[in-house]
C-alpha positions in Angstrom: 68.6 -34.6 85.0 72.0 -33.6 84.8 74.4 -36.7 83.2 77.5 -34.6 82.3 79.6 -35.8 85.6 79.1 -39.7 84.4 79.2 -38.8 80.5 82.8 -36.6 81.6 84.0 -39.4 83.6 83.6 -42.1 81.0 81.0 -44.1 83.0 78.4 -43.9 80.7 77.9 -42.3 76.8 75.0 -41.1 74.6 73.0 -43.4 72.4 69.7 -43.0 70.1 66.2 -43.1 72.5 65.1 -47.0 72.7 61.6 -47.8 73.1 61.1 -49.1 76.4 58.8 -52.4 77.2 59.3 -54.2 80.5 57.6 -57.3 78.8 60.6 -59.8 79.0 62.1 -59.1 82.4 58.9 -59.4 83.8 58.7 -62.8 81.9 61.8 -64.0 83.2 61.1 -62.8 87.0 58.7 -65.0 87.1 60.8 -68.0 85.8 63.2 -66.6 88.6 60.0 -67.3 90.9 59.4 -71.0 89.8 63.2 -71.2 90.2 62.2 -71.1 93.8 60.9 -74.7 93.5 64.5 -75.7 92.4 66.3 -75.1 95.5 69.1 -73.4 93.3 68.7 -70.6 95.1 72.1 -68.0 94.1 70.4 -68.9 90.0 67.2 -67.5 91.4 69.4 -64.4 93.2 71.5 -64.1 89.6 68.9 -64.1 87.6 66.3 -61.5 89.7 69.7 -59.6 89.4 69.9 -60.1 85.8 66.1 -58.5 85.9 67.1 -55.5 87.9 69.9 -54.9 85.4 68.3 -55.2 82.0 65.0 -52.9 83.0 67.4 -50.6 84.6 69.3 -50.8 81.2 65.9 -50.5 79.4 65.3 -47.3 81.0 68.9 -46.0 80.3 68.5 -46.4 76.7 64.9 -45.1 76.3 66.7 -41.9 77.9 69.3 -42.4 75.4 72.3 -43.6 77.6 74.4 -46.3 78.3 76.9 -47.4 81.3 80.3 -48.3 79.6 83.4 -49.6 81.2 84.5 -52.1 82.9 82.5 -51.7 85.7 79.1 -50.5 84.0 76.8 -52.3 86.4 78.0 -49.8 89.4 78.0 -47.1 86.7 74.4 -47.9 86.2 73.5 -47.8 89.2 75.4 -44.2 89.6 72.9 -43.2 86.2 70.0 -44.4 88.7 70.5 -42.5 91.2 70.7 -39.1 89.6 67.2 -40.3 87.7 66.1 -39.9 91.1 65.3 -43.4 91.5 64.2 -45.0 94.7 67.8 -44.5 97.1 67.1 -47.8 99.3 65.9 -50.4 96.4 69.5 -49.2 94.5 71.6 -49.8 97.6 69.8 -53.0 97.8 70.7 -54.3 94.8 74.3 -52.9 94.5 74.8 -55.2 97.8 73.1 -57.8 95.6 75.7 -57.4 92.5 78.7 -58.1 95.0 76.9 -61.5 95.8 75.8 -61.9 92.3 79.7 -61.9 91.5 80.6 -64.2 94.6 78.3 -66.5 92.9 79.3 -66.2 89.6 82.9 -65.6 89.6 83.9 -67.4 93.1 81.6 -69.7 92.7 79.9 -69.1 96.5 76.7 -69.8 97.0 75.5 -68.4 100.2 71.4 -67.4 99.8 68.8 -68.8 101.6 65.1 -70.0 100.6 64.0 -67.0 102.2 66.4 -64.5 100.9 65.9 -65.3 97.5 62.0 -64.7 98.0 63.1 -61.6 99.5 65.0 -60.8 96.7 62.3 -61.4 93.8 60.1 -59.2 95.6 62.2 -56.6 95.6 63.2 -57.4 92.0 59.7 -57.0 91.6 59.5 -53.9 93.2 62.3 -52.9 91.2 60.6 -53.4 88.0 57.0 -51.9 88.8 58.9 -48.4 89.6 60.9 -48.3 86.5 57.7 -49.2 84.7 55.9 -46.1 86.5 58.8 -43.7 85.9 58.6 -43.9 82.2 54.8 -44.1 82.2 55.3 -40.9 84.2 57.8 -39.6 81.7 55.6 -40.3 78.4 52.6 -38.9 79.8 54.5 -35.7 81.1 53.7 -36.1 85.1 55.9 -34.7 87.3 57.8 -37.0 89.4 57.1 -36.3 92.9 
């Protein structure tokens, strides 16, 4: 895994290996889930968002980086896809991050019951293969 484009470019920098435990976003993906049952659902999209971003940061820091700059959510999904991690679910939730700032900095609230299911799943998705890439990594496997 070559980093040296992002690390030139000032989108990301080096930090000290974190451990990595998925424990707490999978804790709060499933208050997203009850969220559901609120009918608030751009929280629910925010905070499955939130979920994406901090295990995606988890795994970032457990290979001893970080996304910097002003725009370090796009830069960490840049880091993403050079880890080789899964193209679509990415692209997904970059489109998610525009409405997650709609929401949170417009103030628009535009997702449906069902699309905010749809998103937790994926969230979920999200979160299960960042889990099995460092599993992967510690135990030396080959990603395929």
């Amino acid at each position: 895994m070559n980093f040296e484009k992002l690390l030139r470019e000032g989108k990301i920098e080096k930090v000290e290996e974190a451990e990595f435990s998925s424990a707490s976003v999978e804790k709060s993906l499933d208050f997203a889930r009850k969220g559901l049952e609120t009918e608030h659902y751009d929280e629910v999209m925010s905070l499955a968002y939130s979920c994406v971003f901090r295990i995606s940061n988890m795994l970032m820091n457990h290979l001893g980086y970080r996304a910097i700059g002003k725009e370090h959510h796009k830069h960490l999904f840049e880091f993403l896809l050079i880890v080789g991690f899964d193209k679509e679910l990415v692209s997904y939730f970059d489109i998610i991050r525009k409405k997650r700032n709609n929401f949170i900095y417009r103030d628009v609230e535009i997702i449906s019951q069902e699309e905010a299911e749809e998103i937790i799943s994926q969230a979920q998705l999200f979160v299960h293969k960042i889990r099995t890439f460092v599993q992967k990594k510690r135990t030396g496997e080959k990603e395929k």
